[in-house]
N, CA, C and O atoms as a Maestro MAE file, in Angstrom:
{
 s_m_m2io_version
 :::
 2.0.0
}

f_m_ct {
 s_m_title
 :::
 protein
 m_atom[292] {
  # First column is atom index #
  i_m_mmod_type
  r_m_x_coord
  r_m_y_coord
  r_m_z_coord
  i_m_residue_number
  s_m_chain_name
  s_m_pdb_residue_name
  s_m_pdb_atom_name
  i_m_atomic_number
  :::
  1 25 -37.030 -44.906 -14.556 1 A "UNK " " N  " 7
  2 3 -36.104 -44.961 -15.662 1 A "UNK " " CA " 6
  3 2 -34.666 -44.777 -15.173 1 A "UNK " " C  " 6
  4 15 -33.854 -45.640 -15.507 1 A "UNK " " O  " 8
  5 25 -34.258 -43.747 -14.417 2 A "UNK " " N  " 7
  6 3 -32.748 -43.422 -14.109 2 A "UNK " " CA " 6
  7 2 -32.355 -44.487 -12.938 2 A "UNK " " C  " 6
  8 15 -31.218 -44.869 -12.664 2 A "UNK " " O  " 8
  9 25 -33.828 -44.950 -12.190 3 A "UNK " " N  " 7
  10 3 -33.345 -45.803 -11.143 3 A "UNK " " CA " 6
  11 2 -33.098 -47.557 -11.744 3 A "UNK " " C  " 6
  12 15 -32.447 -48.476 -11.245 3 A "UNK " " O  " 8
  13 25 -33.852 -47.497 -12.889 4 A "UNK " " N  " 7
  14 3 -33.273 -49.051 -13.530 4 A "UNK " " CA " 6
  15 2 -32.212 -48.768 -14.309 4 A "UNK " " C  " 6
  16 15 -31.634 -49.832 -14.530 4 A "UNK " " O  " 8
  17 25 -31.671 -47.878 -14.831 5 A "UNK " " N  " 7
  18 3 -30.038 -47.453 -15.111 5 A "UNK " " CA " 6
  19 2 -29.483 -47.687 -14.316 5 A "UNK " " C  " 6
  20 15 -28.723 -48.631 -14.532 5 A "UNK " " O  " 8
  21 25 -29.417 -47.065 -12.855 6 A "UNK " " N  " 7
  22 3 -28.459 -47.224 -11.863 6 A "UNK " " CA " 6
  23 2 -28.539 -48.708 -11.303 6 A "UNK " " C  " 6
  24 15 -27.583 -48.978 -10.576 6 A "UNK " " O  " 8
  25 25 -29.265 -49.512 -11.438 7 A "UNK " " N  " 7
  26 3 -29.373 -50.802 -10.784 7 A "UNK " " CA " 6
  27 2 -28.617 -51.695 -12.016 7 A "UNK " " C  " 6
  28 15 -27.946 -52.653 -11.632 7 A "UNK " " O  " 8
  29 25 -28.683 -51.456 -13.353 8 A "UNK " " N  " 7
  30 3 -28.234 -52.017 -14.287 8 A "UNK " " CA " 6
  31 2 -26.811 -51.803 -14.360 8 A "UNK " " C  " 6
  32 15 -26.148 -52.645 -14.966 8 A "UNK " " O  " 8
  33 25 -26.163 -50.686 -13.776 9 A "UNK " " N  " 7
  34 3 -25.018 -50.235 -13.792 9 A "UNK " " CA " 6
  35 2 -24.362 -51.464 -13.138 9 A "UNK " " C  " 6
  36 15 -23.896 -52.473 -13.669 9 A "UNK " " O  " 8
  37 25 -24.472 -51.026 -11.537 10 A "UNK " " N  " 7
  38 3 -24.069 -51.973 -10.527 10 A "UNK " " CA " 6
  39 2 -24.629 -53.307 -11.013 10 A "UNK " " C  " 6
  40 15 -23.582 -53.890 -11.294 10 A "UNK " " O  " 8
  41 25 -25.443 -54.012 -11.242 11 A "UNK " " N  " 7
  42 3 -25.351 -55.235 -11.709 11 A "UNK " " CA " 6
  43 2 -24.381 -56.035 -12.772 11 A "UNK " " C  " 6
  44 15 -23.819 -57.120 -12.623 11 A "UNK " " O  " 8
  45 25 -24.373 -55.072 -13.975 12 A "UNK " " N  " 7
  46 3 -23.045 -55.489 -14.363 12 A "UNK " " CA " 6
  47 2 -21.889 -55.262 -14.263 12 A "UNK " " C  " 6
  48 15 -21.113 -55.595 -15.159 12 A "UNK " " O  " 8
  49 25 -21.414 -54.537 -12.970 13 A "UNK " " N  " 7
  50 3 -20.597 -54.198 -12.542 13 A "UNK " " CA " 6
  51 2 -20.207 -55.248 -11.536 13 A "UNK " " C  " 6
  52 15 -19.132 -54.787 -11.153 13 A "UNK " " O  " 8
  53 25 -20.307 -55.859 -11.166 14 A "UNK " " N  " 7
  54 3 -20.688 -57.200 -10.093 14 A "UNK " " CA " 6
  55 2 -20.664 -57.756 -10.833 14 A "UNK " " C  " 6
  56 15 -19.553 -58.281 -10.916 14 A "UNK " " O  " 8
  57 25 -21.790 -58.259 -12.155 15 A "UNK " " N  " 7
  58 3 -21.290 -59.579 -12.782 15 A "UNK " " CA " 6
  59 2 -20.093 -59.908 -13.333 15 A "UNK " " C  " 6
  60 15 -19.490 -60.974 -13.212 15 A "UNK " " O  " 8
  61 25 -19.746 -58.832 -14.013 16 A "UNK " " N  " 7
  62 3 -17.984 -58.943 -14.653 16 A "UNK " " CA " 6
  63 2 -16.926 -58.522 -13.609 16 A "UNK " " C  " 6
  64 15 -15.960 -57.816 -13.897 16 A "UNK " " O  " 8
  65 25 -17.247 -59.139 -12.048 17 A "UNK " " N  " 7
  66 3 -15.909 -58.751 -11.569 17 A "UNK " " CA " 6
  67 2 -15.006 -60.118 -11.802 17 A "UNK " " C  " 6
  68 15 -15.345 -61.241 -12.177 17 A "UNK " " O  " 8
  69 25 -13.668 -59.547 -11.412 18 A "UNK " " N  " 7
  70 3 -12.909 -60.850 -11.597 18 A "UNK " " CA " 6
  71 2 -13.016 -61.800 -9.973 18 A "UNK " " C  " 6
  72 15 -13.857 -61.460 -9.140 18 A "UNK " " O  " 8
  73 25 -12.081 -62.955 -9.716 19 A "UNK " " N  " 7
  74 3 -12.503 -63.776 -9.383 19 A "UNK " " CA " 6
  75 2 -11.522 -63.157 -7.692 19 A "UNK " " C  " 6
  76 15 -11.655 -63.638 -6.567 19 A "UNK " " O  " 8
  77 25 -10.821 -62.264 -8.017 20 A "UNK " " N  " 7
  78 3 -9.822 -61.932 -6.870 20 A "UNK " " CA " 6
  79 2 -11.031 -60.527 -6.639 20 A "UNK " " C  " 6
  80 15 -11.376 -60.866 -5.507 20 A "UNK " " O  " 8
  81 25 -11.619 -59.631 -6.833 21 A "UNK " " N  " 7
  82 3 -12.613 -58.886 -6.828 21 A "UNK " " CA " 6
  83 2 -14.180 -59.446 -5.989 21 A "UNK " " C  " 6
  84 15 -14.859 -58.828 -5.169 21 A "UNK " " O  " 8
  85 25 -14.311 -60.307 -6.351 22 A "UNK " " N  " 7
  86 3 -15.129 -61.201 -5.432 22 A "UNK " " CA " 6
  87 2 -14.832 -61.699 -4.268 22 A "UNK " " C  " 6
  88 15 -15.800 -61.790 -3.512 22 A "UNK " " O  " 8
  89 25 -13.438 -62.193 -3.698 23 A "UNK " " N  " 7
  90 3 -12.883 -62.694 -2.556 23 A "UNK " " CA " 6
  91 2 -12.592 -61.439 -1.722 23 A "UNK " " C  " 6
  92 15 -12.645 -61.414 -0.493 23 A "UNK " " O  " 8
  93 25 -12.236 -60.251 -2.624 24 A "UNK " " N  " 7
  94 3 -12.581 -58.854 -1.504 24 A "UNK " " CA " 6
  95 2 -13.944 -58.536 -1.336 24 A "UNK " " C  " 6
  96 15 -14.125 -58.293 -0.143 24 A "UNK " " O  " 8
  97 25 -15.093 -58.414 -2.052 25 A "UNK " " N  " 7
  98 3 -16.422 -58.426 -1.441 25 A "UNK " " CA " 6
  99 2 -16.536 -59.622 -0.219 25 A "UNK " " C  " 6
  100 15 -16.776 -59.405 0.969 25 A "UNK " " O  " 8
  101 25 -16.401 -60.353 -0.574 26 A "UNK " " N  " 7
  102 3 -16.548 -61.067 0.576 26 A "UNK " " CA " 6
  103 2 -15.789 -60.478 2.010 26 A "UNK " " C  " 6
  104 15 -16.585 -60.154 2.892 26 A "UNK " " O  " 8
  105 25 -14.608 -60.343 2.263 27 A "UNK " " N  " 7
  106 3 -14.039 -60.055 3.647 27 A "UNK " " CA " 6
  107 2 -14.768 -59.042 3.555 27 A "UNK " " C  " 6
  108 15 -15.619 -59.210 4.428 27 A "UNK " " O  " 8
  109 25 -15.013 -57.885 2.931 28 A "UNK " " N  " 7
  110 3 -15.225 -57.009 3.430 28 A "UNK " " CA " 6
  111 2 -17.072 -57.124 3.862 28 A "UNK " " C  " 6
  112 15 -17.491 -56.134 4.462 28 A "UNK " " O  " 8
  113 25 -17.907 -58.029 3.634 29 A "UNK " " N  " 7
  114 3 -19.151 -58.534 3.999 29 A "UNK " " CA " 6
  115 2 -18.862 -59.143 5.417 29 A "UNK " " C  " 6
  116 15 -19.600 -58.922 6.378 29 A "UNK " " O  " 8
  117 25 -17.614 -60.010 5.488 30 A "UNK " " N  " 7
  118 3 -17.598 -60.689 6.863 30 A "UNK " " CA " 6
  119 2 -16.969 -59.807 7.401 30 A "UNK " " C  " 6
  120 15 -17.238 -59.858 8.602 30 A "UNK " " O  " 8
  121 25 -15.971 -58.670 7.105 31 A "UNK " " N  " 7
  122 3 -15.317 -57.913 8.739 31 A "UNK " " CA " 6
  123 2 -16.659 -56.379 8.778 31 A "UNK " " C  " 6
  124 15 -16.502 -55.401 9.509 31 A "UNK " " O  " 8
  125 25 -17.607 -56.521 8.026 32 A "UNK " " N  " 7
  126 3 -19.081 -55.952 8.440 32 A "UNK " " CA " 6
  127 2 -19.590 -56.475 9.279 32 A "UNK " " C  " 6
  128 15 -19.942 -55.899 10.308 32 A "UNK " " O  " 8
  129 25 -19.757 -57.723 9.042 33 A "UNK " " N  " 7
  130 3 -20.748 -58.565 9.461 33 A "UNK " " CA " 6
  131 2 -20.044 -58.605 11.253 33 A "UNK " " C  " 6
  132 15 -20.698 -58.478 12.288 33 A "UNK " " O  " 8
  133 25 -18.744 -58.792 11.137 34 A "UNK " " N  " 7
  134 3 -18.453 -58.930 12.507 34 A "UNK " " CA " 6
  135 2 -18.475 -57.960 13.359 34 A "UNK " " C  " 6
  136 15 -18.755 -58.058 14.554 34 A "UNK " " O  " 8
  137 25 -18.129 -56.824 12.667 35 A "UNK " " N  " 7
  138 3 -18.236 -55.630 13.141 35 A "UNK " " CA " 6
  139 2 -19.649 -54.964 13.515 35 A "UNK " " C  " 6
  140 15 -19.837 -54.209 14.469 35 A "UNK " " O  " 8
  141 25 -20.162 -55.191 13.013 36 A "UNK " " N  " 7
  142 3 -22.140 -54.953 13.538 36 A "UNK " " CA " 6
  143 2 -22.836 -55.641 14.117 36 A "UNK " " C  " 6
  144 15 -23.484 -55.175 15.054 36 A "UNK " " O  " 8
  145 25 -22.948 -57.020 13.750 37 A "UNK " " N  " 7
  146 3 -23.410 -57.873 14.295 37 A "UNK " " CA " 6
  147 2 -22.798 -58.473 15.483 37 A "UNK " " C  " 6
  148 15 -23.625 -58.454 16.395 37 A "UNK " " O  " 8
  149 25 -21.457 -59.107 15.921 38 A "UNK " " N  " 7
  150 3 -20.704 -59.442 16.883 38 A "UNK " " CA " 6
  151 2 -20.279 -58.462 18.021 38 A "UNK " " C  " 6
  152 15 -20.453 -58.506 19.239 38 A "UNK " " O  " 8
  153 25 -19.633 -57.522 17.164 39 A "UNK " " N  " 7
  154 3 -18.814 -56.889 18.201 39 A "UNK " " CA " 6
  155 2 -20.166 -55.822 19.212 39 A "UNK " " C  " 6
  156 15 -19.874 -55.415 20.336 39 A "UNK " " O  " 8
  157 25 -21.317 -55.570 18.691 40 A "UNK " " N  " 7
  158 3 -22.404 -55.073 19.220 40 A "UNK " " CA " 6
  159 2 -22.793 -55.667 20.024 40 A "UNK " " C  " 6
  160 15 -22.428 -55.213 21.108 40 A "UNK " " O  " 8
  161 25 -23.156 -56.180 20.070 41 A "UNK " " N  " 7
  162 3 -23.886 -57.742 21.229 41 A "UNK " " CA " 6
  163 2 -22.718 -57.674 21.996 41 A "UNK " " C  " 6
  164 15 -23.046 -57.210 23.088 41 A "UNK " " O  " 8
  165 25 -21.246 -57.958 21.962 42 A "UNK " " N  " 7
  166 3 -20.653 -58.009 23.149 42 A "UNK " " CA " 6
  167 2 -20.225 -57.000 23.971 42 A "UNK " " C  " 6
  168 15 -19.961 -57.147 25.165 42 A "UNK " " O  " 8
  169 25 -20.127 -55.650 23.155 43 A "UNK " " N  " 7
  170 3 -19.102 -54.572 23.823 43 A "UNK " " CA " 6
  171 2 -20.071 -53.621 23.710 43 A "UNK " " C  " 6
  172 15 -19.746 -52.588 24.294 43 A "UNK " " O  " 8
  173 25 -21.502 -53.559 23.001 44 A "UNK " " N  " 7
  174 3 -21.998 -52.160 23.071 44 A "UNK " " CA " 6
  175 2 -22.913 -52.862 23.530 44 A "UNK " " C  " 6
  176 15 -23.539 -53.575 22.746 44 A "UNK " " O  " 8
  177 25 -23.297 -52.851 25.155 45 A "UNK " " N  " 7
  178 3 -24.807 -53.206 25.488 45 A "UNK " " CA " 6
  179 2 -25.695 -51.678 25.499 45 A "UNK " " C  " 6
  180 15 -25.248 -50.549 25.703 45 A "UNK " " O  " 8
  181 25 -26.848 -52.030 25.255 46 A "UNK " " N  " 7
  182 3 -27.891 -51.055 25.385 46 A "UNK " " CA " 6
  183 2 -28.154 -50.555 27.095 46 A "UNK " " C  " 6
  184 15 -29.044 -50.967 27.838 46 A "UNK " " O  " 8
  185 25 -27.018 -49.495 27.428 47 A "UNK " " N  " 7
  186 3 -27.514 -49.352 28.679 47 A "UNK " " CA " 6
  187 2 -28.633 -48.379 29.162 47 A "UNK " " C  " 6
  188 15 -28.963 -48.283 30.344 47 A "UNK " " O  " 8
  189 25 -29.204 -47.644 28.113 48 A "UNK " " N  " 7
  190 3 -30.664 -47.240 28.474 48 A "UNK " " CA " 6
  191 2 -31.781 -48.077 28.622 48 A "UNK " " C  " 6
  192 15 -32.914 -47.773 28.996 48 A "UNK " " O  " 8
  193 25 -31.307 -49.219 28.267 49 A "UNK " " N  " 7
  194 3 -32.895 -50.482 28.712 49 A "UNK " " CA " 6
  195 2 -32.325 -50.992 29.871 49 A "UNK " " C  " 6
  196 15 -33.166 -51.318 30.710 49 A "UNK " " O  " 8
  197 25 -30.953 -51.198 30.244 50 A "UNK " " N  " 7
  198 3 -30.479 -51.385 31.452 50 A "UNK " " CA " 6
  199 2 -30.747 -50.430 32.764 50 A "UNK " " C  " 6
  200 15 -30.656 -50.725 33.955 50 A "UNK " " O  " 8
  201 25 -31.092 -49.238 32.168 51 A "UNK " " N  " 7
  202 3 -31.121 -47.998 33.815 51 A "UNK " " CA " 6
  203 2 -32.340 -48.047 33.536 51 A "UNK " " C  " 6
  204 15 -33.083 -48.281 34.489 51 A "UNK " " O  " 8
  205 25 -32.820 -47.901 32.509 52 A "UNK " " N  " 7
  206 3 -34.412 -47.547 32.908 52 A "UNK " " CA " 6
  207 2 -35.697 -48.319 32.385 52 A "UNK " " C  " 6
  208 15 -35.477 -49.174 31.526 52 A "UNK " " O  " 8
  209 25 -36.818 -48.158 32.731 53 A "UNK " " N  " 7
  210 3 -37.765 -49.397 32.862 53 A "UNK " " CA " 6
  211 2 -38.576 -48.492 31.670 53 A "UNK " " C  " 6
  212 15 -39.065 -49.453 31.077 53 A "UNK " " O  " 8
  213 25 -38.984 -47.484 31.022 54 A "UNK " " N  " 7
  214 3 -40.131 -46.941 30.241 54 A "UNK " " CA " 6
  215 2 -39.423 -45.824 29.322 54 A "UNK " " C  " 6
  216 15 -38.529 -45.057 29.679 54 A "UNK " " O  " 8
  217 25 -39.936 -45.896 28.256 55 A "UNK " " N  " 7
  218 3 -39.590 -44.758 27.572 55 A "UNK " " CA " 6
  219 2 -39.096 -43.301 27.704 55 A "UNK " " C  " 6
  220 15 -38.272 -42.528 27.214 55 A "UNK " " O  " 8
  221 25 -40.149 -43.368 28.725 56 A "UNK " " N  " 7
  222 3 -40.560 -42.355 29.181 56 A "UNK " " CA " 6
  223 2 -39.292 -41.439 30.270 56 A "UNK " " C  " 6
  224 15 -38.808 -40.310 30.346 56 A "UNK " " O  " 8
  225 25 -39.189 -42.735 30.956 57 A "UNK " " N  " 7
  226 3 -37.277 -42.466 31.886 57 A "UNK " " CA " 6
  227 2 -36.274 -42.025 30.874 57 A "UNK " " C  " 6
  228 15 -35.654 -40.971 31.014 57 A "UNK " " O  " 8
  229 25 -36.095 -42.892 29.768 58 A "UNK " " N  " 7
  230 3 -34.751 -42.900 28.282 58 A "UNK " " CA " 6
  231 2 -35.137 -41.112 27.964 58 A "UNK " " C  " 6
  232 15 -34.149 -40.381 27.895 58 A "UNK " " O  " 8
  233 25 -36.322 -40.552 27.806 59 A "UNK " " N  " 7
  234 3 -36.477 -39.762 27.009 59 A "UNK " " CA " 6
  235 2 -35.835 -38.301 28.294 59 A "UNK " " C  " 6
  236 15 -34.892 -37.546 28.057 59 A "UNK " " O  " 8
  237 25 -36.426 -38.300 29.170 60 A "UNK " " N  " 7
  238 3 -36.015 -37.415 30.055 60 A "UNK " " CA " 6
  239 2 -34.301 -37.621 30.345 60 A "UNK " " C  " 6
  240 15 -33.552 -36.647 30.415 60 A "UNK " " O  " 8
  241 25 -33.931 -38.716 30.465 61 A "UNK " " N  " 7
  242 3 -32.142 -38.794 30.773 61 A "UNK " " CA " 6
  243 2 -31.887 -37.938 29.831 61 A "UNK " " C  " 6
  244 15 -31.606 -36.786 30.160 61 A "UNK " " O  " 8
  245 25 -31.931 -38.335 28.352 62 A "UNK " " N  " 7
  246 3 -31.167 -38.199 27.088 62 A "UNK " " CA " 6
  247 2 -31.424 -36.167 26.745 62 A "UNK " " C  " 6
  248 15 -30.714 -35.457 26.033 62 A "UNK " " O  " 8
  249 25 -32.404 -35.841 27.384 63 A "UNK " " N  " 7
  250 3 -33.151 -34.609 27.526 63 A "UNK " " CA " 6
  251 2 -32.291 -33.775 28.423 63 A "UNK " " C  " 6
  252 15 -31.815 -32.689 28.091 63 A "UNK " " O  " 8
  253 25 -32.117 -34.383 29.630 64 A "UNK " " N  " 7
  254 3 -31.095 -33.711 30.583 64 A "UNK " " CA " 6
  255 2 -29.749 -33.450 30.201 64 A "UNK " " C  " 6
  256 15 -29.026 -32.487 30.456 64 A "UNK " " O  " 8
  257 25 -29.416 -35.140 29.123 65 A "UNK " " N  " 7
  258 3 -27.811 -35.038 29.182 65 A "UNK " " CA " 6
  259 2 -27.279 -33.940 28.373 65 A "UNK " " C  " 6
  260 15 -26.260 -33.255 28.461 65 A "UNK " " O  " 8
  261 25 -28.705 -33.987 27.196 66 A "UNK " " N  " 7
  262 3 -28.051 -32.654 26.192 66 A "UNK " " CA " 6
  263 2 -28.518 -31.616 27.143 66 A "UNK " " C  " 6
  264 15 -27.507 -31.408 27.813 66 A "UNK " " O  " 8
  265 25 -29.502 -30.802 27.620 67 A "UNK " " N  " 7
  266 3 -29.219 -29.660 28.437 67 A "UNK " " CA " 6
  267 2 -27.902 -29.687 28.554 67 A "UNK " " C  " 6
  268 15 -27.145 -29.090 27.789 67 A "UNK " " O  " 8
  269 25 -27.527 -30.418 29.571 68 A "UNK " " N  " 7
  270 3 -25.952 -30.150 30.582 68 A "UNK " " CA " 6
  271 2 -24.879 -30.095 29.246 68 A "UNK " " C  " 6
  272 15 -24.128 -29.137 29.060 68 A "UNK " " O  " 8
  273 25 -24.925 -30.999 28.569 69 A "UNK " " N  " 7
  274 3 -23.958 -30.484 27.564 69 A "UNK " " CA " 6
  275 2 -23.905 -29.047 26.971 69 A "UNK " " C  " 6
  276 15 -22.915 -28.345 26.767 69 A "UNK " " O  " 8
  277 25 -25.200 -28.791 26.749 70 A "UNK " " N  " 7
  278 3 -25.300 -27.045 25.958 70 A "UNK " " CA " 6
  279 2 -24.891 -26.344 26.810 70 A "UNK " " C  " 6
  280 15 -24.126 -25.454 26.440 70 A "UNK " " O  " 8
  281 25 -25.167 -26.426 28.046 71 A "UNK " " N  " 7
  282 3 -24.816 -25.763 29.402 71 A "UNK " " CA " 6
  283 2 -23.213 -24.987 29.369 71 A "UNK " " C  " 6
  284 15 -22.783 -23.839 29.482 71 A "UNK " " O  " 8
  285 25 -22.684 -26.273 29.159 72 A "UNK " " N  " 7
  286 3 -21.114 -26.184 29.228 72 A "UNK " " CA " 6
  287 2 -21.025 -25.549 28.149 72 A "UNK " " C  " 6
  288 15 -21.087 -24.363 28.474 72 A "UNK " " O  " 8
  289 25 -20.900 -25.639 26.882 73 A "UNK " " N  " 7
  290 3 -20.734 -24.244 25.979 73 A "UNK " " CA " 6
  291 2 -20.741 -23.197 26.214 73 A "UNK " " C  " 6
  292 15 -20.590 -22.364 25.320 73 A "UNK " " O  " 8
  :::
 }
 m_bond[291] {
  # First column is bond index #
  i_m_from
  i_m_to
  i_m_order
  :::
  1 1 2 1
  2 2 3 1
  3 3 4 2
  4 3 5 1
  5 5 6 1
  6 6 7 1
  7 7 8 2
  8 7 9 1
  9 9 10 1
  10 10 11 1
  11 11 12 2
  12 11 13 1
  13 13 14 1
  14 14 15 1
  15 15 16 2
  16 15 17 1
  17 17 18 1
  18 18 19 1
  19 19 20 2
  20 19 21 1
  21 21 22 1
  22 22 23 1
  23 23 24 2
  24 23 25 1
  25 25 26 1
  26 26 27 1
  27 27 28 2
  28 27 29 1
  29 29 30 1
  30 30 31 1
  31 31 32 2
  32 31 33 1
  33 33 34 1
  34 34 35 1
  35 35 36 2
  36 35 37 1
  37 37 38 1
  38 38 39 1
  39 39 40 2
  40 39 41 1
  41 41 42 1
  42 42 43 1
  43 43 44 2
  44 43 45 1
  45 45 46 1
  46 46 47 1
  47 47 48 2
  48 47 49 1
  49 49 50 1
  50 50 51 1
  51 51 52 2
  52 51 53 1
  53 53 54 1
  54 54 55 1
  55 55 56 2
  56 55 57 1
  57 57 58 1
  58 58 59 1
  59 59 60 2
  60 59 61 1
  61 61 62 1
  62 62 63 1
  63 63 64 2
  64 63 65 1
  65 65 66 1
  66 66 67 1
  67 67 68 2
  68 67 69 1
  69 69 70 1
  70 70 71 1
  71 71 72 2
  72 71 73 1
  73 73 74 1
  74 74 75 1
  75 75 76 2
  76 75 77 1
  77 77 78 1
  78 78 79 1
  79 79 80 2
  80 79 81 1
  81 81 82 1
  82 82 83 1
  83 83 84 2
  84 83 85 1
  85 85 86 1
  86 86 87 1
  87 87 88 2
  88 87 89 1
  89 89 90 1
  90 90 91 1
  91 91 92 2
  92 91 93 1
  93 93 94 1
  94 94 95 1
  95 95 96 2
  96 95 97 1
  97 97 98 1
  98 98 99 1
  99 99 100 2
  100 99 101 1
  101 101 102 1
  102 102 103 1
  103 103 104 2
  104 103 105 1
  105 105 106 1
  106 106 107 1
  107 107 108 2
  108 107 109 1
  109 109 110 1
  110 110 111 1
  111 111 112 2
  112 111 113 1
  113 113 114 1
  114 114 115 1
  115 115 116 2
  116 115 117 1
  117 117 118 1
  118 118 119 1
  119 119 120 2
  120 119 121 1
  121 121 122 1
  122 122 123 1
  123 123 124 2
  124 123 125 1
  125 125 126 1
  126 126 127 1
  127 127 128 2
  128 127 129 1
  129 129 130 1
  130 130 131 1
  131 131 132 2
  132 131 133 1
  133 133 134 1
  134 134 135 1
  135 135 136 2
  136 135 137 1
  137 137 138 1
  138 138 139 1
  139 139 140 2
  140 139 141 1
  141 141 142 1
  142 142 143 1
  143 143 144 2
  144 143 145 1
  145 145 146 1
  146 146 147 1
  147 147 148 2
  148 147 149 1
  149 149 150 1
  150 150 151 1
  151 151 152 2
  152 151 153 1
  153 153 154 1
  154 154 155 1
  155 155 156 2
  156 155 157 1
  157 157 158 1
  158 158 159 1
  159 159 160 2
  160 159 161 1
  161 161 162 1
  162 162 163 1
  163 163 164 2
  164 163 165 1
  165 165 166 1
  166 166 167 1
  167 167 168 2
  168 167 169 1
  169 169 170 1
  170 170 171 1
  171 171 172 2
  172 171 173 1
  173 173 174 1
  174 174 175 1
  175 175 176 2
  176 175 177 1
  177 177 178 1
  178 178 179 1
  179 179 180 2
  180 179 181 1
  181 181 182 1
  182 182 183 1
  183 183 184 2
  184 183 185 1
  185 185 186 1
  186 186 187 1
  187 187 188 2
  188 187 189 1
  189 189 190 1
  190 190 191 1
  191 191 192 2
  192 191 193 1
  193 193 194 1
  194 194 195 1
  195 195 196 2
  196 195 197 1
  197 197 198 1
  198 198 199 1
  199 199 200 2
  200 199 201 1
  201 201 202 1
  202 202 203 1
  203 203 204 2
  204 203 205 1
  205 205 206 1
  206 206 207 1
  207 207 208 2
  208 207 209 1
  209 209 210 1
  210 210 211 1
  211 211 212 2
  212 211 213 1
  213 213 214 1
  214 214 215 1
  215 215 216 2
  216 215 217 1
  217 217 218 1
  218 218 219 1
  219 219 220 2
  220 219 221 1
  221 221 222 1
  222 222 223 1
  223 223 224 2
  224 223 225 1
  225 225 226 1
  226 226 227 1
  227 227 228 2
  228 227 229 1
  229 229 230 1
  230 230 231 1
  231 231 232 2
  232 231 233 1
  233 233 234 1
  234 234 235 1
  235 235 236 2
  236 235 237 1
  237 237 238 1
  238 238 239 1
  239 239 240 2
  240 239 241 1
  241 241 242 1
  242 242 243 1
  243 243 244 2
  244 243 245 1
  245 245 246 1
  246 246 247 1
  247 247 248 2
  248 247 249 1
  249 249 250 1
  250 250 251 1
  251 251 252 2
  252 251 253 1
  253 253 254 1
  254 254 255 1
  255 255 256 2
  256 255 257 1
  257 257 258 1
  258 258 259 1
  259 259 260 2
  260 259 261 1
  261 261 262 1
  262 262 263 1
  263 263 264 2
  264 263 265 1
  265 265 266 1
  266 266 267 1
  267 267 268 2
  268 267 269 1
  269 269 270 1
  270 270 271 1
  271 271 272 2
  272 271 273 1
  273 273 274 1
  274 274 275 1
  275 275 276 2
  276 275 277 1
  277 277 278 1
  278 278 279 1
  279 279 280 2
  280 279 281 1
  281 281 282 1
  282 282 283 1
  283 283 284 2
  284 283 285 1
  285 285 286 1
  286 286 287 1
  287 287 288 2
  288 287 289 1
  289 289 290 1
  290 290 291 1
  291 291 292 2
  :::
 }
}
């Protein structure tokens, strides 16, 4: 019940936007879209599948790195 209120809300909240209200959903869908999708793939590679071959390696690094961090506190 409160969750088909809230979906009814936002739906007509979206349907009656104006036509300059819609052209900002949009950029702001594409400088998302570029921003997650694009700029990830080029500038954030996954370098834990790059150093290590098994889970099992990722889990012990990431294990060590926080030790050494708490360390320093």
């Amino acid at each position: 019940m409160i969750l088909k209120k809230i979906f009814y809300f936002y739906y007509d909240g979206f349907r009656n936007m104006s036509r300059d209200s819609i052209k900002l959903w949009i950029i702001i869908l594409v400088k998302l879209f570029i921003m997650f999708a694009i700029l990830k793939v080029f500038f954030f590679p996954d370098i834990l599948k790059e150093k290590f071959h098994s889970d099992k390696e990722r889990i012990q690094y990431i294990e060590n790195q926080l030790i050494k961090t708490d360390k320093k506190q």
